[in-house]
C-alpha positions in Angstrom: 4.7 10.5 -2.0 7.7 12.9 -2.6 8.8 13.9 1.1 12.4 13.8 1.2 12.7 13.0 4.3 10.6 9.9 4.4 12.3 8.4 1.0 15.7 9.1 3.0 14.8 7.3 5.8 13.9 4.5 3.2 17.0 4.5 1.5 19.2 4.0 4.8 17.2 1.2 5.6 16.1 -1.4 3.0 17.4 -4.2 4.9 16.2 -3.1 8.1 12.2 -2.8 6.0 13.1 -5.9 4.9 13.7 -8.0 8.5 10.7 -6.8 10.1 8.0 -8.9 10.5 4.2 -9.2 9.2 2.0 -9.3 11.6 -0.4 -12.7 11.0 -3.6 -10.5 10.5 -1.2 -9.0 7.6 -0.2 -12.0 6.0 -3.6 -13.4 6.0 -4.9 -10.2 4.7 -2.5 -10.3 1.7 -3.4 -14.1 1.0 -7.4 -12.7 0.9 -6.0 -10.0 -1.6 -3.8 -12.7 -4.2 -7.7 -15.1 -3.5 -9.6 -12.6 -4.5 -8.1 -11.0 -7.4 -9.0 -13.3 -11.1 -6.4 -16.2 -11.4 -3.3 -14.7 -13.7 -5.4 -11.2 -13.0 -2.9 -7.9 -13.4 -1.8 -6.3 -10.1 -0.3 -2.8 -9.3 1.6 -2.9 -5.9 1.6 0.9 -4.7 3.9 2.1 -2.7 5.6 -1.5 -3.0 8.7 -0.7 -0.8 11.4 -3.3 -1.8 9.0 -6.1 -3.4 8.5 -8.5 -0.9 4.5 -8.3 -1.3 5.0 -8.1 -5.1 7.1 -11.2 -5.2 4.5 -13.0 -3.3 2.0 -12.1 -5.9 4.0 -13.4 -8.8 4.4 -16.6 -6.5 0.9 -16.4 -6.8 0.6 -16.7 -10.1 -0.6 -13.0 -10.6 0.9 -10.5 -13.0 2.6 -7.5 -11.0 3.3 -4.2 -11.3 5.2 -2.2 -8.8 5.1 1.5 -7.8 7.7 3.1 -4.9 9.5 6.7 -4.6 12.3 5.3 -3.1 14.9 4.4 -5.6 16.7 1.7 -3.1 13.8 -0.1 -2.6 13.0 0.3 -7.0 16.4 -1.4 -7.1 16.1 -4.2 -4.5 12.4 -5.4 -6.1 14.1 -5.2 -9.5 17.0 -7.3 -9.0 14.1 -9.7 -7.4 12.8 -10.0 -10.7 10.0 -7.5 -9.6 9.2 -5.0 -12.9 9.0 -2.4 -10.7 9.1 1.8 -11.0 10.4 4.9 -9.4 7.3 7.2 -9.4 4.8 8.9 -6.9 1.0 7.8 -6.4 0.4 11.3 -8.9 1.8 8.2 -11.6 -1.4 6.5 -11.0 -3.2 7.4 -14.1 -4.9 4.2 -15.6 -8.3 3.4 -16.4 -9.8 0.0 -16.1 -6.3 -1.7 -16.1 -5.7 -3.4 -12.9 -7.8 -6.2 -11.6 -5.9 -5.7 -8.1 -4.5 -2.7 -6.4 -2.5 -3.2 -3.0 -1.6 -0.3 -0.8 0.3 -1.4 2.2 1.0 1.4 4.4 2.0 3.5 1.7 -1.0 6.1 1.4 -0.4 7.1 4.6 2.7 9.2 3.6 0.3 11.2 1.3 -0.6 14.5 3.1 -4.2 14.1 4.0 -5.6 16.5 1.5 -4.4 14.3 -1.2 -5.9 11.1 0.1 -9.7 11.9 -1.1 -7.6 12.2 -4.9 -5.6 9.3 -5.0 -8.8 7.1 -3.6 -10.5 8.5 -7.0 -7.3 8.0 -9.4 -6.9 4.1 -7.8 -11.0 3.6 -8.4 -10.3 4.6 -12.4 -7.2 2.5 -12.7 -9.4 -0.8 -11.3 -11.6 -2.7 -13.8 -15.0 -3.3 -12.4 -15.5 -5.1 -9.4 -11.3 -4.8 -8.8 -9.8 -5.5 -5.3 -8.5 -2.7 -3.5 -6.4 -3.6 -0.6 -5.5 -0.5 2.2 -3.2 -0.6 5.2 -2.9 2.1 7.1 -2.4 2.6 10.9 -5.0 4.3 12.8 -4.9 7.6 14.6 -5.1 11.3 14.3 -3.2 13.9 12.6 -0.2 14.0 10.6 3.4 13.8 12.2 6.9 12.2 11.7 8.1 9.7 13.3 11.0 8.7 15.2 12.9 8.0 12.0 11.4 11.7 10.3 8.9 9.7 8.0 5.9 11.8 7.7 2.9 10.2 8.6 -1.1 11.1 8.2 -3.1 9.1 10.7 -6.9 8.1 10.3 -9.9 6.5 12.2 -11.7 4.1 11.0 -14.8 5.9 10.6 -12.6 7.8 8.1 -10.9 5.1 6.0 -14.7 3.8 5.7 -16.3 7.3 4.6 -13.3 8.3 2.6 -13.5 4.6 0.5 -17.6 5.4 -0.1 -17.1 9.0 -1.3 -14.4 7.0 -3.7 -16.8 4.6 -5.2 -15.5 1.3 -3.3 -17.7 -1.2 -1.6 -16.1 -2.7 1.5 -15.6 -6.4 1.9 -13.5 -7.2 4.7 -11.8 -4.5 8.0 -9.1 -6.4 9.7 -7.7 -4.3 12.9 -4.5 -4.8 14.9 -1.4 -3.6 16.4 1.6 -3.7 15.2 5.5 -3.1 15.2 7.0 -1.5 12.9 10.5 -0.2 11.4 10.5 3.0 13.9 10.0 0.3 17.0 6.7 1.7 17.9 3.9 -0.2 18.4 0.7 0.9 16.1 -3.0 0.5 15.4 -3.6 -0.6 12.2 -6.5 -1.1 9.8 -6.1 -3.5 6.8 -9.3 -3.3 4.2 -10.4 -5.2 1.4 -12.7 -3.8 -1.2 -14.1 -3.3 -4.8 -14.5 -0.9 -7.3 
C-alpha cells in the first residue's frame, strides 16, 4: 500500500488507531490465529499498523515479523520491542518462510487489481499448511473515507473465490460490524485459512 493519502491519515493518528477497540469476534479471531500457528512458529504481521497484534503474538510465544507503510506506526511497534519494517505488501517476496501470515484490514488499501497478486505472493511466502488470517470489511467498490484512506470493498462470495484461485483452503469465516477509526460503522469479514 503506497497511497499518500491513506499513510497520512495514519501518521496524524497513531494514538487515535491505537484507542479504538477490537470488536470480540476480532479478538477471538486473533486468539484462533496465535492457536493455530506451530508453538514458537514464525509470523509475518502485514500491514501491522503500530504493533498491537504483533505484540500479542510475541506474548504468545510466536516469533514476529512486522510489515506497515506508515513510518509512525514502524516507529511505535519498534520502540514496543516489535522488529518491525517500513515497506509495501510488493516486499512480500518469501517462499516457504512463514508458518503464519496475519492481514488485519490492511489488504483492503490495495487497489483491487492488486489483490488477486498479493493473495499469490502471501501463498509462496507460507510453508505448507500455513495460517493465513484476512480482515477486511465487506462491500462494494473502492472509495475513501471520511478521513481520505482509500478503501477497496468486497463480498464475501469474493474474499472466498479470490482465496481458492490463490491456493488457500478455508477454515473458519467470522462476520460482524464494526467501528472503526473514521467513526463509521462496517461489515466485516475475518477468515482463517491454509496454504
Amino acid at each position: 500500500m503506497t497511497d499518500r493519502k491513506t499513510i497520512d491519515a495514519y501518521t496524524t493518528r497513531v494514538a487515535e488507531y491505537l484507542s479504538v477497540p477490537l470488536p470480540p469476534e476480532q479478538i477471538e479471531a486473533r486468539m484462533a490465529f496465535a492457536e493455530a500457528v506451530a508453538p514458537g512458529g514464525y509470523v509475518l504481521d502485514l500491514g501491522s499498523g503500530p504493533g498491537a497484534d504483533s505484540m500479542f503474538f510475541l506474548r504468545e510465544a510466536l516469533r514476529v515479523r512486522a510489515l506497515d507503510a506508515t513510518p509512525a506506526f514502524v516507529e511505535h511497534a519498534r520502540e514496543n520491542g516489535v522488529d518491525a519494517h517500513v515497506s509495501t505488501f510488493d516486499d512480500v517476496t518469501e517462499t516457504a518462510t512463514f508458518d503464519g501470515i496475519y492481514a488485519s484490514f490492511s489488504l483492503l488499501h490495495a487497489p483491487r487489481k492488486d489483490f488477486p497478486r498479493h493473495l499469490a505472493a502471501i501463498h509462496r511466502a507460507l510453508k505448507p499448511e500455513g495460517i493465513f488470517f484476512l480482515g477486511l470489511k465487506l462491500g462494494t467498490g473502492e472509495h475513501r473515507d471520511d478521513i481520505d484512506r482509500y478503501y477497496t470493498y468486497f463480498s464475501q462470495t469474493e474474499i472466498e473465490e479470490a482465496l481458492a484461485e490463490a491456493g488457500f483452503t478455508i477454515d473458519r469465516i467470522t462476520t460482524g460490524v464494526g467501528k472503526g477509526l473514521a467513526g463509521s460503522y462496517d461489515g466485516f469479514i475475518l477468515v482463517i485459512a491454509h496454504a
